[in-house]
Phi, psi and omega in degrees: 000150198245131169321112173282164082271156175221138126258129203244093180246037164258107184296147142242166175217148188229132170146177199291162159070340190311323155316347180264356160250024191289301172301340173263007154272312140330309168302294158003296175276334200187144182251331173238127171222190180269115181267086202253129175187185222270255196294310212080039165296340179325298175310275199331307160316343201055018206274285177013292171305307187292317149284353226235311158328323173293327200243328167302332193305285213281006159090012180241154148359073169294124140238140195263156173193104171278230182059344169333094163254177207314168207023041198320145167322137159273340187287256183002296185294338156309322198286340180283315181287343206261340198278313191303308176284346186277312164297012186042089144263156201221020152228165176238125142297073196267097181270094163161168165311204173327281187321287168324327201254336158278355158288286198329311189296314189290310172288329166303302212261313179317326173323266181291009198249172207241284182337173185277127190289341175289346163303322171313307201278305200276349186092357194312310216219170179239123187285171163220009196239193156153136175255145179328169164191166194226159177240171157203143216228101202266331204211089214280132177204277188307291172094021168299333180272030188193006172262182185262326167280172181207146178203138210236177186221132180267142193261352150285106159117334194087358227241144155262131159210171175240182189220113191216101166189159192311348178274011173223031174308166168254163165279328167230171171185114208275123187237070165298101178316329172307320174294008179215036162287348216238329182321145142269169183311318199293305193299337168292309178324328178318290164314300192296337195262015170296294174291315191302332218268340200267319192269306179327302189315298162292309184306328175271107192215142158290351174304111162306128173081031165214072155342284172328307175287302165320313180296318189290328193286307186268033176254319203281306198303306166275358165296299217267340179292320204273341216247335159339305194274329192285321173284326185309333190272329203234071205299330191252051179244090162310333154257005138290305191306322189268326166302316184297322139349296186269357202255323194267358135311293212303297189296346157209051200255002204077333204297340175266023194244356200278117145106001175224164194257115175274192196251286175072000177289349172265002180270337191273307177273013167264343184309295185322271174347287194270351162283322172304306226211019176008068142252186179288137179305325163289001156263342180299329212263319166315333186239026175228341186281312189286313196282268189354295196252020166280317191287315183227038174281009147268000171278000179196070178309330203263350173283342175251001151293297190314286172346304208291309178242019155258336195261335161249032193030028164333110175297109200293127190273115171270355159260010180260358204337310203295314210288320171330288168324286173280004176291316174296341167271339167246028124322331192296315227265318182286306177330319178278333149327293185295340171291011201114325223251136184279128185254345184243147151019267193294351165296320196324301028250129198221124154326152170227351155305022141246015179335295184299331185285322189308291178335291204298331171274334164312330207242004216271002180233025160121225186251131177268141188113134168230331144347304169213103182302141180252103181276184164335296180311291196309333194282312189281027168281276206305308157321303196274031166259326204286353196279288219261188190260000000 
């Protein structure tokens, strides 16, 4: 096990009805803030109201900025920060899932910085400043509302990047399961290769010796395998809905990151996909995680037994390991089938004559991956695994 730290400063607070506590945890961060969030399904739900009743109860202050969408804009996070400085606003409030609460994130560290905030996503520069922000958490996927990250997408050039460090954790993040009764299937199916996709990343490590995490990872795994098929049949099963709530936190709060090194190299190369071709990221990732570990389950075969038969019960074949391994990815593959979900290319539906430029911008600041460092070649091994059968 590799030497930590973990902070965990994000309050939550959970449980049914819990948005109607928004305006006074609001207050907490801010008396004017950015009320920032996506589509407006938000109205359509009446959630809309309920916040919006919440935060006048509590004396606080508003200006609104929708239109977020699925991969957010950079342009929108300009627009948030020119809206936050021009109104002295002094919190961002972020109602919605993933996208929103990483605009949100993008606009919050943009705020104090006098420079272009992509400077951040690209490494130019490091924030060190930021005004708060609050969630209220609409769509368990991202696990944004309790992570270090944010990942934004520039509509020049096409490019996805993220932005990952501890100063843009939000301060509180309001979770009700009831609010993600109203999903559609794809999108929950989304969600879930989302969070799974969150727990894999980490869970494939060259670290020795760390059980514990190991075990919390796959436990976190087979909660969201079992509790998945249960909202799709039953949308309005409030303890399903809430393991999957807490499992897609749980899966990118750090806490399974504690004492090991993750990989992420298959998140470098879903970036491509969907900053190119905006599809959604748990499907891009449905189709890249499975090529991924057709490609390299062999740099550490017995770690992908283990995978194979605690999280898909695999009968372990011992004279067999590689057949062991891979029977567990493609349980993988069917599971994520069965939800719905496209596991090749061509479900995306994704053109495949860029295969080589994708490798290539994946990789354009070096080799990606720390399991199995990844070039050029290799990534694009992995697009054309993500191809075939």
């Amino acid at each position: 096990m590799e030497s930590f730290r973990f902070s965990m400063p994000t309050q939550i607070i959970f449980g049914k009805d819990t948005e109607r506590q928004t305006g006074a945890e609001t207050a907490k961060i801010g008396k004017r803030v950015l009320f920032h969030y996506g589509s407006g399904s938000i109205r359509k739900s009446g959630l809309y109201d309920r916040v919006v009743e919440s935060l006048k109860s509590a004396g606080v202050e508003y200006v609104e900025l929708g239109g977020v969408q699925p991969n957010p804009r950079l342009s929108l996070v300009q627009e948030g920060i020119r809206l936050c400085r021009e109104q002295k606003l002094d919190a961002v409030l972020a109602v919605g899932g993933g996208s929103v609460i990483d605009s949100a994130k993008a606009i919050a560290v943009g705020v104090p910085y006098t420079g272009d905030v992509w400077d951040f996503y690209t490494g130019k520069a490091v924030p060190s400043q930021i005004i708060p922000v609050g969630v209220v958490l609409t769509i368990p996927a991202a696990g944004s509302e309790a992570s270090k990250s944010s990942v934004i997408s520039r509509e020049e050039g096409n490019f996805k990047l993220a932005l990952d460090i501890d100063l843009i954790k939000p301060a509180f993040a309001i979770m009700n399961p009831e609010l993600t009764y109203t999903l559609p299937p794809y999108q929950t199916a989304c969600g879930a290769a989302d969070i799974m996709a969150h727990i894999m990343e980490r869970y494939f490590t060259n670290v020795k010796n760390v059980e514990l995490t190991d075990r919390l990872c796959e436990a976190t795994l087979k909660t969201v395998i079992r509790n998945v098929p249960i909202v799709l049949r039953d949308p309005a099963n409030y303890d399903a809905r809430a393991e999957i709530m807490w499992a897609g936190t749980v899966a990118h709060n750090d806490l399974l990151s504690t004492g090991r090194v993750g990989d992420w190299a298959s998140h470098m190369l879903e970036h491509e996909i969907s900053a190119l071709y905006d599809v959604a990221h748990g499907a891009g990732l449905a189709v890249v995680f499975p090529a991924w570990m057709k490609y390299t389950y062999k740099h550490d075969v017995q770690r992908f037994v283990q995978f194979a038969v605690r999280v898909w019960g695999v009968e372990e074949n011992f004279a067999d390991p590689e057949e062991t391994a891979l029977e567990g990815i493609r349980r993988l593959e069917q599971f994520l089938s069965g939800i719905g979900l496209p596991v090749r290319m061509e479900e995306l539906p994704v053109p495949t004559d860029r295969l080589e430029e994708m490798a290539e911008r994946a990789v354009a600041k070096g080799s990606i991956g720390s399991f199995l460092p990844l070039a050029k070649s290799e990534a694009a091994s992995i697009y054309k695994l993500a191809v075939k059968a």
